[in-house]
Structure formats: C-alpha cells, structure tokens
C-alpha positions as CSV (number, residue, x, y, z in Angstrom):
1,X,102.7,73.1,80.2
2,X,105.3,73.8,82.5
3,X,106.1,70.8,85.1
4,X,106.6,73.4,87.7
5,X,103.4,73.7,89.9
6,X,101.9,77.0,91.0
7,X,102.2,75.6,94.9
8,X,106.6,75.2,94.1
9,X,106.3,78.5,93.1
10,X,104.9,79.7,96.0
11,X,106.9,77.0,98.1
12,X,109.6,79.2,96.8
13,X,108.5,82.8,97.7
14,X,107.9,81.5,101.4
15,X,111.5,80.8,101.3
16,X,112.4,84.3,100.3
17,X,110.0,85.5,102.9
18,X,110.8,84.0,105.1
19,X,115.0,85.0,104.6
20,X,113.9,88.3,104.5
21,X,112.3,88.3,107.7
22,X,115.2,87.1,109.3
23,X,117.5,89.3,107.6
24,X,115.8,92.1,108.8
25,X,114.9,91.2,112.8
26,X,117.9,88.8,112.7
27,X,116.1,85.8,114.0
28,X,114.3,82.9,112.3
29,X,111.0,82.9,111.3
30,X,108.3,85.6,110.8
31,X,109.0,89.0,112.7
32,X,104.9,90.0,112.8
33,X,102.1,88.8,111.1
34,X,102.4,87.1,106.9
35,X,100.8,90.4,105.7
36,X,102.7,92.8,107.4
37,X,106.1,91.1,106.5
38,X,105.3,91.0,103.1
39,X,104.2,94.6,102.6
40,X,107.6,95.2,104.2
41,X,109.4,93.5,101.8
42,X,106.8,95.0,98.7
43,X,108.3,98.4,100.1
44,X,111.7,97.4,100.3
45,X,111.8,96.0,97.1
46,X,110.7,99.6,95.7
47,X,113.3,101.0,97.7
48,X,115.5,98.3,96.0
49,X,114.3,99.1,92.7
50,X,114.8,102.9,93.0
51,X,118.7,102.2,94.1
52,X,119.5,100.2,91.2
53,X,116.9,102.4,88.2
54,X,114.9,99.6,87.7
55,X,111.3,100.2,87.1
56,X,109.4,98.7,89.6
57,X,105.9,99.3,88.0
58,X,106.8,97.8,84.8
59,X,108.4,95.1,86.8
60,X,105.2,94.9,88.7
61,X,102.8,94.6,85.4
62,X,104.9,91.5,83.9
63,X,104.7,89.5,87.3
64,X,100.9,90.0,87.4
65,X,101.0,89.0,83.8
66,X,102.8,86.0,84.5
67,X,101.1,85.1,87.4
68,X,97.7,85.0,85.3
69,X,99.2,82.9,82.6
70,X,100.5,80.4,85.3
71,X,97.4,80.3,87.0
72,X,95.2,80.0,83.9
73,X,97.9,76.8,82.8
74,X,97.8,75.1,86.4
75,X,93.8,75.8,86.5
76,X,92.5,76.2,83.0
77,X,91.6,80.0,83.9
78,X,92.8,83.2,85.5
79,X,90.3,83.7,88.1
80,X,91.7,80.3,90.0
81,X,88.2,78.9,90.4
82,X,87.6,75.1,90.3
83,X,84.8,73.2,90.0
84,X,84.4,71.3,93.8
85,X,83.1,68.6,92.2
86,X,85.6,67.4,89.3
87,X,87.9,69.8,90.1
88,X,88.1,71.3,86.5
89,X,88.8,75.0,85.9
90,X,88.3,75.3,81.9
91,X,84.9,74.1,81.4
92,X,83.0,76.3,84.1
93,X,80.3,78.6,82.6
94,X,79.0,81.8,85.1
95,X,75.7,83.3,84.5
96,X,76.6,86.9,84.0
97,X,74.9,90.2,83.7
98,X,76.2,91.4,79.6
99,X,75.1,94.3,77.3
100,X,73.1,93.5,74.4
101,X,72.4,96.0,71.7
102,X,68.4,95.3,70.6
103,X,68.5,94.7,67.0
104,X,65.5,94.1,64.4
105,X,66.0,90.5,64.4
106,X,66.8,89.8,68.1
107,X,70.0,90.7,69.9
108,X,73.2,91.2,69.1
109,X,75.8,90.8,72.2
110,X,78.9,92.1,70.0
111,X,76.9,95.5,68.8
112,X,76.8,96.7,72.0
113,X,78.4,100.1,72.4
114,X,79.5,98.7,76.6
115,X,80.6,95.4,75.7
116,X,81.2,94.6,80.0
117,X,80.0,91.5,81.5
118,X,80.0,91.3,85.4
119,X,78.9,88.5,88.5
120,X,79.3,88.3,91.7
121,X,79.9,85.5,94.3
122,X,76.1,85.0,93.9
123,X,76.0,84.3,90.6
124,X,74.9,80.5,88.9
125,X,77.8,78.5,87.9
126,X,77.6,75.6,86.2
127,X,80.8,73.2,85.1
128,X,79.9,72.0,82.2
129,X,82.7,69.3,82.5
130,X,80.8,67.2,85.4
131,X,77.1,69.2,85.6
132,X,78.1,70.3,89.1
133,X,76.2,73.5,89.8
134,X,76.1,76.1,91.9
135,X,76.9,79.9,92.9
136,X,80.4,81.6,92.0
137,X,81.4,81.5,95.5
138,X,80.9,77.3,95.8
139,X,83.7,77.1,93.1
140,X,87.5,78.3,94.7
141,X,89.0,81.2,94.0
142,X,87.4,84.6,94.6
143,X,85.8,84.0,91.7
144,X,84.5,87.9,91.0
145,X,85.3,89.6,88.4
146,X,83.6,93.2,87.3
C-alpha cells in the first residue's frame, strides 16, 4: 500500500486546476464554476494530446484504471463506499439481483448463460465487519453499480 492518500492526489489536481484556470483568464483562482473549468481543461488536454500524437483514449483507459486500483487500496473496493459505521470498505456485502441457472439439485449461480448482478441505491447492505446495516445509498460513494 502506497503511503500516498487518494485526498494528496486530489490535493494535487486542484493545484493543476487551479494553474490552468489562471493561465487561461490570467487571474487567480477559478474563471467559472469547478465543472466547467475542468471540462475546459478535459478538452484542452485532447487538444494537447492531438498536437503531440499521443493517444488520449488510451491515456484515458489507464487513468480510470489506476484510479480504481487506488480507490479500491485507500477503501478496500472500487465503488468508494464505506461502511458509516466502522468505516470499512472490504467487508460490505449488497443484496443484489443475480442470474441463476435452475439445475436438478438446486441452483447453480455460475451456470448461468447472463452471469450480471445489479442494485441500486435501495438495495440492503450489510458490513459484515461491524453488523451495520442498511441501504446502498447509507454507505458513501455512489454505490451503484449495473
């Protein structure tokens, strides 16, 4: 585990943000509102990209793959949610909606020709670390995944 926290890194990016805000209006702080600037500089940095040949999307597709893997270390999973009780991320179970294939002896969840499993923000949680329980949307993060 990295000692570098997932709030340095974004620490970090505010700085760049920020610099790139007032590089382009030429005064300090944000030009319009957080969104905005940062879609600005998104689009700049394609612009960017294209200048130099670099492939953006590609580019793209390794920082979202990073940024999971950071999360899931800092956390203990890549959908950011905590338990708000214990604050433990790798031990929370979600009661989900999953294909079974019906078998002659039961079920079998790993026959199933659509292996998909899907909640919502209304779905039971349960953190099996502390008992804490719950719906999806009482644990941080967005917490819904399809």
């Amino acid at each position: 585990m990295s000692d570098i926290t997932n709030k340095q890194r974004a620490e970090w990016a505010e700085h760049g943000v920020l610099e790139y805000s007032a590089g382009k209006e030429g005064r300090g702080g944000l030009y319009d509102d957080t969104d905005q600037v940062l879609s600005d500089l998104l689009c700049d940095l394609r612009h960017y990209a294209d200048l130099n040949a670099i492939d953006f999307e590609t580019c793209n597709r390794r920082a979202a793959s990073a940024y999971d893997e950071e999360l899931a270390e800092e956390v203990g999973n890549q959908f950011g949610m905590r338990c708000p009780q214990c604050g433990r991320g790798d031990e929370i179970d979600i009661a989900a909606t999953v294909w079974v294939r019906l078998c002659p002896d039961g079920t079998d969840v790993t026959a199933a020709a659509n292996g998909d499993h899907e909640w919502c923000n209304q779905s039971g949680a349960l953190c099996a670390a502390c008992g804490h329980g719950g719906n999806v949307s009482d644990f941080s993060g967005s917490g819904e995944r399809k």
